[in-house]
C-alpha positions, 0 to 999 in steps of 0.5 A, spaced: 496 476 536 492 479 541 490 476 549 483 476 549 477 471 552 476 464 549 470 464 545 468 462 537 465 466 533 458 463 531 456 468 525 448 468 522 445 472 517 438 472 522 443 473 529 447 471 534 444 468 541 450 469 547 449 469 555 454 475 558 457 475 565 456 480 570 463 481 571 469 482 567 472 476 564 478 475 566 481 468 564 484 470 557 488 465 552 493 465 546 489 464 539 492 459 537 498 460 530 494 461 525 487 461 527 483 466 526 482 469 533 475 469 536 471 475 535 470 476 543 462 477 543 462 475 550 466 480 553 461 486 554 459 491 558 461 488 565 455 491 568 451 488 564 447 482 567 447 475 565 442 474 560 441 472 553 442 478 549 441 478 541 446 481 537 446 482 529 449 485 523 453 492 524 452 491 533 455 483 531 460 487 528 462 494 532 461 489 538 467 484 536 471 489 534 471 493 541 472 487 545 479 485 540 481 492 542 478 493 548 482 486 551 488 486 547 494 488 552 497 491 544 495 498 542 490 495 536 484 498 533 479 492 529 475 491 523 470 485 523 466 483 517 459 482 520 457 476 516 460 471 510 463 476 506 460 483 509 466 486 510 465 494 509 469 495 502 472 492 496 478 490 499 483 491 506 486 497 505 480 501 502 476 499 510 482 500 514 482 508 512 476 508 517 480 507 522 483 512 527 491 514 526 491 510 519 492 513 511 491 510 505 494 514 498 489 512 493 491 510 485 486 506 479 481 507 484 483 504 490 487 505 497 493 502 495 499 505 500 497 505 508 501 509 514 500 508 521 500 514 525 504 517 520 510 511 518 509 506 511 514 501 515 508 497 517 509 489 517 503 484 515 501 478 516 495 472 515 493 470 520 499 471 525 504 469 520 508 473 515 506 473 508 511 477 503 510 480 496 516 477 492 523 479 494 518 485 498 518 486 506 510 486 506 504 484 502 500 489 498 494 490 503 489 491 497 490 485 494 485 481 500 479 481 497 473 484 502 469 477 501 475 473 504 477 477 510 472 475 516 478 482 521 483 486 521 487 488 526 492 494 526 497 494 532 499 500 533 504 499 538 506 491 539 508 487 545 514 481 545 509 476 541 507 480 536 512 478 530 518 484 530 519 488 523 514 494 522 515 500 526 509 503 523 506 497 526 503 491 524 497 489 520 494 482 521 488 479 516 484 474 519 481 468 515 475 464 516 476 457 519 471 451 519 471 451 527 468 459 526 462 456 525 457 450 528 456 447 522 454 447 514 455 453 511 455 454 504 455 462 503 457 467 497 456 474 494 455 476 486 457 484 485 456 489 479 461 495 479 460 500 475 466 505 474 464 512 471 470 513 468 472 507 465 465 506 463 466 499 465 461 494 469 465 489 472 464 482 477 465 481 483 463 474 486 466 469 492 463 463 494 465 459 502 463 451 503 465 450 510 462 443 514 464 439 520 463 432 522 464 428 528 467 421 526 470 416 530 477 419 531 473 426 533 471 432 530 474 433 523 472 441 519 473 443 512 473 449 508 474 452 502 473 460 500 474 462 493 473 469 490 475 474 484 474 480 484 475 485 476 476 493 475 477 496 469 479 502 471 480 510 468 485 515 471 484 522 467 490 527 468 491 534 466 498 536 469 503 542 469 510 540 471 515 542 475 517 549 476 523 553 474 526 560 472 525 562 464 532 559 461 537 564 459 536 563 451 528 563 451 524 570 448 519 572 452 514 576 448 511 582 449 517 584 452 514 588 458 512 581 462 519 582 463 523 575 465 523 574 473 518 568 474 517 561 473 513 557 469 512 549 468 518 545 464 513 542 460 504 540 459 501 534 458 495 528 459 495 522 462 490 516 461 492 511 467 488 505 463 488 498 465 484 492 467 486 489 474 484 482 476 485 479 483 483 471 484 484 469 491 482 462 494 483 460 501 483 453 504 483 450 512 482 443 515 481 441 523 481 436 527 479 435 534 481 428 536 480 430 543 477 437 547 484 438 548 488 438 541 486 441 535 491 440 528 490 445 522 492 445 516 491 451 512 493 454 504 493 460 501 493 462 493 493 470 492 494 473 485 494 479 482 493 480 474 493 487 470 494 489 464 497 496 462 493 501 456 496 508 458 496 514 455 501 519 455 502 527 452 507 529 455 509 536 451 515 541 453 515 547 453 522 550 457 527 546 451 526 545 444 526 538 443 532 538 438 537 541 442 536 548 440 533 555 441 528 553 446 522 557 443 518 563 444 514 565 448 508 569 445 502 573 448 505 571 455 500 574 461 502 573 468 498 573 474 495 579 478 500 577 483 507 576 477 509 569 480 508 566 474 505 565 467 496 565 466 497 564 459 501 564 453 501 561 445 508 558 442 509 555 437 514 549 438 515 546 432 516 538 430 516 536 437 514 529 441 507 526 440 503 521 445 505 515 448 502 508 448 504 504 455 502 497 455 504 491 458 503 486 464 503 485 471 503 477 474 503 476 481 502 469 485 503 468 492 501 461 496 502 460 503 501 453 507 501 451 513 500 446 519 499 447 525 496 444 533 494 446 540 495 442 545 492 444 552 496 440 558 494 442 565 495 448 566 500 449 560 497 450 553 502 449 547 502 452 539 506 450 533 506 453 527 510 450 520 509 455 515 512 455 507 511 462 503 513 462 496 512 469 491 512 470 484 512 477 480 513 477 473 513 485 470 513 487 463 512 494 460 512 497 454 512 505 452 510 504 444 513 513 443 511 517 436 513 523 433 508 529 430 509 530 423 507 537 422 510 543 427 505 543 433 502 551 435 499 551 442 494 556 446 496 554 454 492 557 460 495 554 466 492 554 473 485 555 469 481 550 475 487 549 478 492 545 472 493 547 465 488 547 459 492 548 452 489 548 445 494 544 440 493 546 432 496 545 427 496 537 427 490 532 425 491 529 432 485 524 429 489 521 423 494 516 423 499 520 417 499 525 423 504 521 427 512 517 425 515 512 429 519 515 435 522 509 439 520 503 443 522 501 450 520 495 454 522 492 460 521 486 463 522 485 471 521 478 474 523 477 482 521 471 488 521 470 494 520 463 499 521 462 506 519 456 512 517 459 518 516 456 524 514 458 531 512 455 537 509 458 543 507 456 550 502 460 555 504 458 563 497 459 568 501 461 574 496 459 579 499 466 581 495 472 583 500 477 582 504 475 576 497 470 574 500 467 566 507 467 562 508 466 554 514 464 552 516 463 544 520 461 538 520 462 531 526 460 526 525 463 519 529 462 513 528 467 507 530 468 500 529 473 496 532 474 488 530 480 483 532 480 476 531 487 471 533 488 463 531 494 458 533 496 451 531 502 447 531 503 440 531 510 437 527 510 430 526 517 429 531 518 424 526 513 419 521 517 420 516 511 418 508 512 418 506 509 424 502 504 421 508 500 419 509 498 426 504 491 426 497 492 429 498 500 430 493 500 423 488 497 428 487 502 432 483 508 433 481 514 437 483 513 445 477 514 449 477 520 452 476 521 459 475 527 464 468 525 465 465 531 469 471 536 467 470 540 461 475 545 462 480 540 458 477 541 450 483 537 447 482 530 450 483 524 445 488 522 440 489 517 435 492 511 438 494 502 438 491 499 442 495 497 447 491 490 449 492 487 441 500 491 441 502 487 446 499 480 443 503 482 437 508 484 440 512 479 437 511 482 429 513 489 433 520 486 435 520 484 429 519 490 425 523 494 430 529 489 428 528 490 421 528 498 422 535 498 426 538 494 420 534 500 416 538 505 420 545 502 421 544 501 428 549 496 430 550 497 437 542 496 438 541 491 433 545 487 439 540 489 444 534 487 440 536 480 437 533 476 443 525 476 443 525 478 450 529 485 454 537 482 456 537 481 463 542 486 467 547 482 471 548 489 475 539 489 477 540 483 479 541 480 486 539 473 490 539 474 498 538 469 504 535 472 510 535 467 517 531 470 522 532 467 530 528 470 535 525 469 542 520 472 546 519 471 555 513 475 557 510 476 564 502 478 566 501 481 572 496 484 576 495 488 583 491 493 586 493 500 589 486 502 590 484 502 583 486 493 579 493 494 574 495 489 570 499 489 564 505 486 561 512 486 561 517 482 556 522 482 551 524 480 544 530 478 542 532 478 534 538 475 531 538 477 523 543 474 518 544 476 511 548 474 505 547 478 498 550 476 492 551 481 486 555 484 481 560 490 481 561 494 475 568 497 475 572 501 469 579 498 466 586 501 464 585 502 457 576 503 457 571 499 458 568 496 464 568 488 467 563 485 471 566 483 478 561 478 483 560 481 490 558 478 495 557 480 502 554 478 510 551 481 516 548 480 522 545 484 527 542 483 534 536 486 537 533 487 544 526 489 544 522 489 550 516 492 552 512 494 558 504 496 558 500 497 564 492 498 565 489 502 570 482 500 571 478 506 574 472 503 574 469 496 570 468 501 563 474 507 564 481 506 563 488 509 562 492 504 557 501 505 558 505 502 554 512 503 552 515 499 547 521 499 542 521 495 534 524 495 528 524 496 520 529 492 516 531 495 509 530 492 503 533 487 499 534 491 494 537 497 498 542 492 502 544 489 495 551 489 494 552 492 487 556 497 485 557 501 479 563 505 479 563 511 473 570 514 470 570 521 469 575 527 468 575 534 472 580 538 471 583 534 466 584 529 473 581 522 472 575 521 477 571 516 479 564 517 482 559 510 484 552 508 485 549 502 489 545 499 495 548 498 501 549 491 505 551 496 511 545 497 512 541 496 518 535 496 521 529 503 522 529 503 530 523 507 534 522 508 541 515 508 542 511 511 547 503 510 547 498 513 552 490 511 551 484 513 555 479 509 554 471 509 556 467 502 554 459 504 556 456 499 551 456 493 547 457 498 542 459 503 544 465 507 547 469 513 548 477 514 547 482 519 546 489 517 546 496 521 545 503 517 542 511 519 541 515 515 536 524 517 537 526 513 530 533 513 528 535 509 522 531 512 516 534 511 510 536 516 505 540 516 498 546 520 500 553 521 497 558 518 501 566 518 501 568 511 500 575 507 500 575 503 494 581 500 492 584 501 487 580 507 487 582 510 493 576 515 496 570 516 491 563 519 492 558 514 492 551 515 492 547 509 496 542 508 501 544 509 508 541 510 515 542 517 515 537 520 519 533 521 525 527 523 526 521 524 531 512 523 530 507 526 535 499 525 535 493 524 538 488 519 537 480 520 538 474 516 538 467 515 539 462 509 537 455 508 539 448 506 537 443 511 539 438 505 542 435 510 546 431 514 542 424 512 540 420 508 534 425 507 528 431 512 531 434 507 535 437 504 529 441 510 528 448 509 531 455 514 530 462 513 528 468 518 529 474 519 529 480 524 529 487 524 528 493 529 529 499 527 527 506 532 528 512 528 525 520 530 521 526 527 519 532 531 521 537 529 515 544 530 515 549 534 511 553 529 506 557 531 499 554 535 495 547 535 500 545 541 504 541 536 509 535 538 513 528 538 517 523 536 512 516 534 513 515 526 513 512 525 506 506 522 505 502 525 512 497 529 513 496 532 520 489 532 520 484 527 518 478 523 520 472 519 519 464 521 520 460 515 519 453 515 519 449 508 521 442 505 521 440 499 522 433 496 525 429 490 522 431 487 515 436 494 513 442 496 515 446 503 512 452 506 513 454 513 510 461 514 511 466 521 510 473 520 510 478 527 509 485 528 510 489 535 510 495 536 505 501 533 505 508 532 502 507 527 497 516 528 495 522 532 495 525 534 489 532 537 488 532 545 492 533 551 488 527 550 484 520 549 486 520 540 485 517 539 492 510 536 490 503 537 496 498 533 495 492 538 497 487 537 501 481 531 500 475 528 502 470 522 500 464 519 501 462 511 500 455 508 502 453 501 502 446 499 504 443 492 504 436 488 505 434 481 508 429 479 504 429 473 509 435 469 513 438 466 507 438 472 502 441 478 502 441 484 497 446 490 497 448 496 494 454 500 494 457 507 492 464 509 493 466 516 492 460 520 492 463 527 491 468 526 486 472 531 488 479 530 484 486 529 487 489 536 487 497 537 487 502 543 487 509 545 488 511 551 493 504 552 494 496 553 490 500 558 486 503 553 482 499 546 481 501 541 478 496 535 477 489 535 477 485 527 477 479 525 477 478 519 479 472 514 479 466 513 483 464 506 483 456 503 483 455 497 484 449 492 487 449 485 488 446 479 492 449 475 499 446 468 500 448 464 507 445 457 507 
């Protein structure tokens, strides 16, 4: 956690009244494990004379969040609710895309994947502990609704008592306490969101209860906040797929185009349907028996609920789906250019119809904790006792058919960046249209627990020179298990009307999407729906046994006589993980004409595996035997750091820090499985594998950071900083020659740490309320930011692999934030502007055009709100003004691939405080 001055938040929705020194303040302490750190009201601009000073709303909140980063000795950037459930988006991830150096990818209407300065590898925890999803090494950051979360803070670079295992950094989710306020509380928030794809108007609501009591063992606080938060969500798609050369046996007519350019392999739609769910209750108990000790006792279930109801029309155009002739291609036009096809018809006969994917999607994590600080002298000591456990249960489903009639289609590619094809010669409408193709489902169910305690102490030297010291412990213990089946059954031969199958006659015409976009004409099609098929999925089974008996599929009948999916012994594995880690830190501070002060220390890690698995291993005669594995490691790492901060004047510094961190792989990468496939090449026997890697260590970074920083006002500064990251270890799945017995030598495709790779940037900023203007001007305040980020991976040459420098994927090299903002009286406006430039979103496989671009975007969000009196407050919200949709391409814009159009999302709501 971050070193900043004793204070307690004491939020109200009218204000908040404090008395500022004229000096810095310099006494700082450790919040204590656990607590939700104070807000640093009180650490304001130094030349401000001591005086009562009101601070509300958007001020209360930029003036907390400047003060966290203004004292850390991190390098950290904040955000802070400005009230009970103010926090300025939907959920965390969505806010933190505000922040300089940090990108979100967004999907179904929500940021839900988050780099820091370019790197994914980032570590989370909850109030300083670490929370997981699962058998995960981090928790989806969207699954904090914004009504629990009073901060955020995102370390970029960390010092020895920030928890190791993100070299992207560390984000850490602040909740609220009942010491955070003076007294009663009771607050909420109710929203309707409407979704203008879906269609849909869903709720939003949270309610906090919060009070302490002075009894006759001392001060006694309890709070309990509960929220739920609901999206029905539409993600419209039109898509072209991966580029290639036209196949050697494929006509190509008029002759004349002649054959030297590419095409998409295939063509299609994609719905992205589903209805998402996000309960989340939150509890803490304190008790102050003396001004000197202070126990909690903290709980946290967080849970995640979505059901599927994808559609999918995914049509090729390279093969024939039959095996034979890839069909012609007629009326074919190129473009000016002659790199690939404008437009063209075909006829493709009896091919592939739409998809149907259903199912469901469960997660439940719950955290408690206890914890006490005990202040002794000079000394002050923290504990914290913390137990995780983590459930996730997935099933999915793909109900698949298959046309009745041949199928002729008119397709323009690239016509507003993505095809646009007109079929014919299928009632697309009626159900007699369609037979059963096959069913797939899935079933994925993973855990996770962990005890985790950690103890600190901070030492007041007396000593001018080296004035604190930190010293800690933490001792963790981690399971984590994960557990896969599947099966598939081809009914295609039965051609069976898809009417047989149980509830698809109770379907209809899917609702169409692309709200916004007319160049796609053909949009819907006859369909189950997905919600009642996987209620009856049972009757499904059912129908699918009968039918393989039907088809003489012996083999299959086996897969489907449990009701669920067999789970397979080879997708599965169980790990323990212990964890020993200490950390000594030493402040110190001097002047050489100019204060320095800083920190210098060290943490040290000791990491311990055991993964069990199975080994897949083929036998004299045919056939394959299941063999357990089991595997350990351990690895030690020293990870020291130093920071310095050079105070030229009460408002400007220069921030220096060096720092080293770690990433641990994946459990799922250090799984110990093997599966070893027989082959022949030349009439030889040969043997190639495919598994995880117990091997495997940790990602390690070198960071360097450098922050010059300007603080003018309580809101208002100036920053520009410059970082270098030298990471080795990233991990890549590459062929490898294994020794085997009694295989000998084989090639092996797992993970391993293969690669180096380096990221540069540089970071700007700028905040401030422009109380200088006159009238009702001076409610006008400004944010900006500006991120450049330079980074590659530099992967070596293995079997069968070129190797390479390729760009990170996932990161844009530019991208910053413009936020508009008002506030005087009872209003307050935000109007923000986030953009970031293309970027790699992933590599395919080199001689074809398979590497995929993410173009270029933009979004605009607003949220207004109005005290109609000190306990009531109404809001509106907008996100996504622009509706510009997500754009993808392979190679270049020549050749697009996906165009989705996402939702904007309206809503309007009440907060009450009382």
């Amino acid at each position: 956690m971050p070193k900043m001055t004793t204070a307690r938040l004491l939020a109200s929705s009218a204000a908040l009244a404090i008395t500022v020194a004229a000096s810095p303040v310099t006494a700082q302490t450790i919040p204590e494990p656990g607590n939700t750190p104070p807000s640093a009201d009180t650490a304001v601009s130094p030349d401000t004379a001591s005086q009562d000073i009101v601070v509300t709303g958007i001020r209360q909140s930029l003036s907390s969040a400047q003060n966290i980063k203004r004292n850390s000795d991190a390098i950290v950037d904040a955000l802070v609710a400005e009230d009970i459930g103010k926090f300025p988006d939907n959920n965390a991830s969505e806010a933190i895309a505000r922040i300089t150096g940090v990108q979100v990818t967004r999907y179904a209407d929500e940021a839900n994947g988050v780099l820091i300065r370019g790197l994914p590898n980032v570590q989370t925890t909850v109030n300083g502990r670490e929370i997981f999803t699962a058998d995960g090494r981090s928790v989806a950051i969207q699954d904090f609704p914004a009504q629990a979360v009073a901060r955020v803070d995102v370390f970029k670079a960390v010092t020895a008592e920030n928890l190791e295992g993100g070299i992207a950094g560390l984000i850490d989710v602040g909740l609220r306490r009942p010491f955070d306020f003076k007294g009663f509380q009771l607050a909420g928030a109710a929203r309707g969101v409407y979704n203008t794809e879906s269609r849909k108007l869903d709720p939003i609501g949270s309610l906090l209860i919060s009070d302490r009591w002075q009894t006759g063992i001392g001060e006694i606080g309890a709070l309990l906040n509960v929220s739920f938060t609901q999206t029905r969500f539409l993600n419209s798609v039109r898509y072209q797929g991966f580029q290639d050369n036209v196949p050697a046996a494929q006509q190509v007519l008029p002759t004349s185009v002649g054959r030297d350019f590419t095409f998409p392999q295939d063509i299609g739609l994609f719905y992205g349907r589903g209805t998402r769910q996000r309960p989340s209750v939150n509890g803490s108990l304190q008790w102050q028996p003396t001004d000197r000790l202070m126990i909690y006792a903290d709980g946290l279930w967080q849970a995640y609920r979505n059901k599927t109801a994808n559609d999918f029309f995914g049509i090729p155009i390279q093969s024939s789906t039959t095996g034979g002739t890839p069909p012609t291609i007629r009326n074919a036009v190129l473009t000016p250019d002659g790199t690939t096809l404008e437009s063209f018809d075909i006829d493709l006969g009896i091919v592939n119809g739409p998809t149907k994917e259903f199912g469901r999607n469960k997660t439940d994590t719950f955290q408690g904790a206890l914890g006490a600080r005990w202040e002794a002298g000079n000394a002050v000591f923290t504990t914290d006792l913390a137990y995780t456990k983590s459930i996730v249960d997935n099933t999915f489903g793909q109900f698949q058919t298959q046309l009745a009639a041949p199928l002729t289609l008119s397709v323009r590619l690239n016509d507003q960046r993505s095809v646009n094809f007109v079929p014919s010669g299928v009632d697309f409408n009626d159900p007699a249209s369609y037979y059963v193709r096959g069913l797939l489902e899935n079933r994925q169910r993973s855990t996770g627990d962990q005890w985790q305690w950690q103890g600190n102490l901070l030492l007041d030297t007396g000593s001018s020179l080296f004035p604190k010291f930190r010293f800690g412990l933490r001792y963790a213990n981690r399971n984590a298990n994960s557990t896969f089946g599947d099966r598939y059954a081809s009914l295609a031969a039965l051609r069976d009307p898809i009417t047989k199958v149980p509830s698809v006659a109770d379907g209809g015409i899917i609702e169409a999407g692309f709200h916004g976009d007319d160049v796609q004409q053909f949009r819907s099609w006859y369909a189950p729906d997905a919600f009642a098929f996987n209620d009856r999925i049972s009757d499904v089974r059912a129908y699918v046994r009968d039918a393989l008996v039907r088809a003489g599929d012996a083999g299959a009948q086996s897969a489907w006589a449990p009701e669920r999916p067999a789970l397979n012994p080879l997708s599965a594995f169980r790990a323990r993980e212990q964890v020993f880690s200490g950390y000594a830190q030493l402040d110190y501070a001097f002047d050489i004409g100019i204060p320095v002060d800083g920190v210098v220390g060290t943490r040290m890690v000791i990491t311990r595996n055991r993964l069990d698995g199975t080994n897949s291993l083929p036998v004299a005669g045919g056939g394959t035997q299941l063999v357990p594995i089991a595997s350990s490691t351990q690895y030690v790492d020293v990870l020291p750091n130093i920071s310095a901060q050079l105070h030229f004047t009460d408002r400007l510094k220069l921030r220096l820090s060096r720092t080293e961190a770690l990433t641990r792989p994946g459990f799922n990468q250090i799984n110990p499985t093997l599966t070893i496939q027989q082959g022949t090449i030349g009439g030889n026997i040969s043997y190639t594998g495919n598994g995880g890697n117990p091997d495997l260590q940790p990602i390690r970074s070198n960071n360097y950071d450098a922050s010059l920083e300007y603080y003018f006002s309580r809101t208002g500064s100036v920053s520009v900083a410059g970082f270098y990251r030298e990471i080795q270890g990233f991990i890549n799945s590459l062929p490898q020659v294994v020794t085997v017995q009694p295989f000998g030598d084989i090639l092996v495709y797992r993970p391993s740490n293969s690669s180096s790779g380096t990221i540069k940037g540089i970071e700007a900023a700028a905040t401030t309320f422009f109380d200088f203007l006159p009238g009702a001007l001076r409610g006008l305040g400004a944010q900006a930011n500006f991120t450049y980020i330079d980074g590659e991976q530099i992967v070596p040459a293995a079997a069968n692999f070129a190797g390479g420098r390729n760009t990170l994927p996932g990161v844009s090299k530019y991208s910053f934030n413009v936020i508009g903002l008002y506030e005087l009286g009872p209003a307050s406006v935000r109007l923000a502007y986030n953009y970031r430039s293309a970027n790699v979103d992933g590599f395919g496989a080199p001689g074809v055009f398979t590497t995929v671009y993410s173009d270029a975007v933009g979004r605009l969000d607003l949220s207004a709100s109005y005290n109609v009196n000190e306990n009531v407050t109404l809001t509106v919200d907008a996100t996504n003004l622009l509706r510009t949709p997500y754009h993808s391409y392979v190679k270049d814009p020549r050749y697009p691939r996906d165009v989705r159009w996402e939702a904007s999302l309206f809503s309007a709501g009440v907060r009450f405080r009382f």
